[in-house]
N, C-alpha and C positions, 0 to 999 in steps of 0.2 A: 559619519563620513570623515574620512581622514583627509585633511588637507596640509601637505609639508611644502614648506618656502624656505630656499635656500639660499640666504642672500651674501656676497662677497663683497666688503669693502673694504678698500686700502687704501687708505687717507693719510695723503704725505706731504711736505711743504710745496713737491716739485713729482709729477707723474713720471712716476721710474719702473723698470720691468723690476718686478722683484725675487729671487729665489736667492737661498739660502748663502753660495758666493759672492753675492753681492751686497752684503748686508751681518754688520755686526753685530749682536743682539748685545741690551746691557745688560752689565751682569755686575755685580758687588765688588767680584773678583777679578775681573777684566779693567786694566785702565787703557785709554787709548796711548796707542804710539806715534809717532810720524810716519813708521812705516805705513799705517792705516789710510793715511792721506793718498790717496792715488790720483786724483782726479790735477789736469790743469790749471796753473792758477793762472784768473782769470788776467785776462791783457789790460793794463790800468788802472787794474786798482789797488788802494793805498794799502788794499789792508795786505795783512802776511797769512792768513790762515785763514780757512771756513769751515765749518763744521756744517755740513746735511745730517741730519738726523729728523726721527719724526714718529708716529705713530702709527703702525699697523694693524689693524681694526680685521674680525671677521666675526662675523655672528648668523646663525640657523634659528627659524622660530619654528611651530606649526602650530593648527589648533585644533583641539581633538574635544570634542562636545563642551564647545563652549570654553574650554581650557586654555591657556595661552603656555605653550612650553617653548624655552628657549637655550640656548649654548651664545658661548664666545670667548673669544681670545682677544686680547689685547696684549701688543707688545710695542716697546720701544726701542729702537734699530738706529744704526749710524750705516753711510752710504759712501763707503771707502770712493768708488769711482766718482763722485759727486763732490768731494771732501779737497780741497788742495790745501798747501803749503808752499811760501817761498824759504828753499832749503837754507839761503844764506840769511835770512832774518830773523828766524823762531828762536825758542829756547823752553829751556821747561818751565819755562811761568805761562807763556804764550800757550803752551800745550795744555796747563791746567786749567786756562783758562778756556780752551776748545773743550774739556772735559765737562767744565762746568756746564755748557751751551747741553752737553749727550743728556747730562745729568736733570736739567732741569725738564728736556724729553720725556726721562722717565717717569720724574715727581708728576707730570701730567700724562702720566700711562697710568699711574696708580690711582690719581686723582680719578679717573675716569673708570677706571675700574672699581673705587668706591663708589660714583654714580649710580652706575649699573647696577651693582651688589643692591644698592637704596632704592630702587624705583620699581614703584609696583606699576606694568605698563598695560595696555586696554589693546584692543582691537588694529590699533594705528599703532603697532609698537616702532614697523620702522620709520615712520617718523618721526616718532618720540625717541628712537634712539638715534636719527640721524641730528634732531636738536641736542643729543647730551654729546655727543661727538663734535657739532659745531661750538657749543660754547666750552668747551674743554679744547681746541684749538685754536679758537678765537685768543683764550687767556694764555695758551704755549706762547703763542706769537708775541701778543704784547710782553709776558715776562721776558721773553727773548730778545726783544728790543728792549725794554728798559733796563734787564741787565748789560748792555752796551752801552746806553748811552747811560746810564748811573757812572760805569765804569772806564768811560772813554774808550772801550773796547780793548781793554786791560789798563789802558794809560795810568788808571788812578787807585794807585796800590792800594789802599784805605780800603775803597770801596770795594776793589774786588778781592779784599780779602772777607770781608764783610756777609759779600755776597756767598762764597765761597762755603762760610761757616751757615750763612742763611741756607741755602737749597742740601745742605748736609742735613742739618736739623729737621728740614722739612720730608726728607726722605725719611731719618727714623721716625717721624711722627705718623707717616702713611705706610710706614714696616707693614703692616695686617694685610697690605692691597701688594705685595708686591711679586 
């Protein structure tokens, strides 16, 4: 007896409709721009830029005598409509520095995509995959805050050049997942 399950998940920092206009995919070759920033910047606060970005997840299983067979995509996306900029404060250190926020996205698209690749899953695969999803966003988030507050949210040139050179290195080092 053939039994297919078809499951759709889109795991983002912020519940957004998603389709292909809405949504940058990262690419090697692609750096962002300002034009990219679409969205309102918010009312009051200090900062000048935000970067949305995040992880798009979809995976199909079924099991066919006892078999577990499975697909999935993982991708890592930035959220123009979701993304602002205050136009009269940025500059392109501020923008490489939103780059880096896309960039470190993808280092935990790969990451998780090496997950995947590694895990031999049983019966309960979407729970065992909705745990390697959770702890691969769990750790997006905090690298995402502690690359702020390491870097004063660019204030402290040292460090986010530092950083800059860090999540570089770590991208070639996960090249095989990407």
């Amino acid at each position: 007896m053939k039994l297919l399950t078809t499951l759709f998940f889109c795991f983002l920092s912020f519940f957004i409709s998603e389709n292909d206009s809405e949504k940058i995919r990262w690419s090697e070759i692609y750096q962002l721009t300002w034009a990219d920033f679409q969205g309102v910047p918010q009312a009051g606060s200090s900062y000048v830029a935000s970067t949305n970005s995040g992880m798009s997840f979809s995976f199909s299983f079924g099991n066919r005598n006892g078999e577990i067979n499975y697909d999935y995509s993982i991708e890592s996306n930035f959220y123009p409509k979701l993304s602002w900029y205050k136009k009269d404060q940025v500059s392109d250190y501020i923008l490489k520095h939103e780059q880096t926020h896309f960039d470190i996205s993808e280092l935990h698209t790969r990451i998780f995509r090496k997950r995947m690749e590694e895990s031999q899953f049983s019966e309960n695969i979407k729970t065992e995959v909705g745990a390697l999803y959770e702890k691969t966003e769990t750790e997006r988030k905090a690298m995402q805050k502690q690359y702020d507050e390491e870097t004063n949210h660019s204030q402290e040139i040292e460090a986010e050049h530092r950083w800059r050179n860090y999540v570089a290195e770590q991208l070639i080092a996960y090249a095989r997942w990407k």
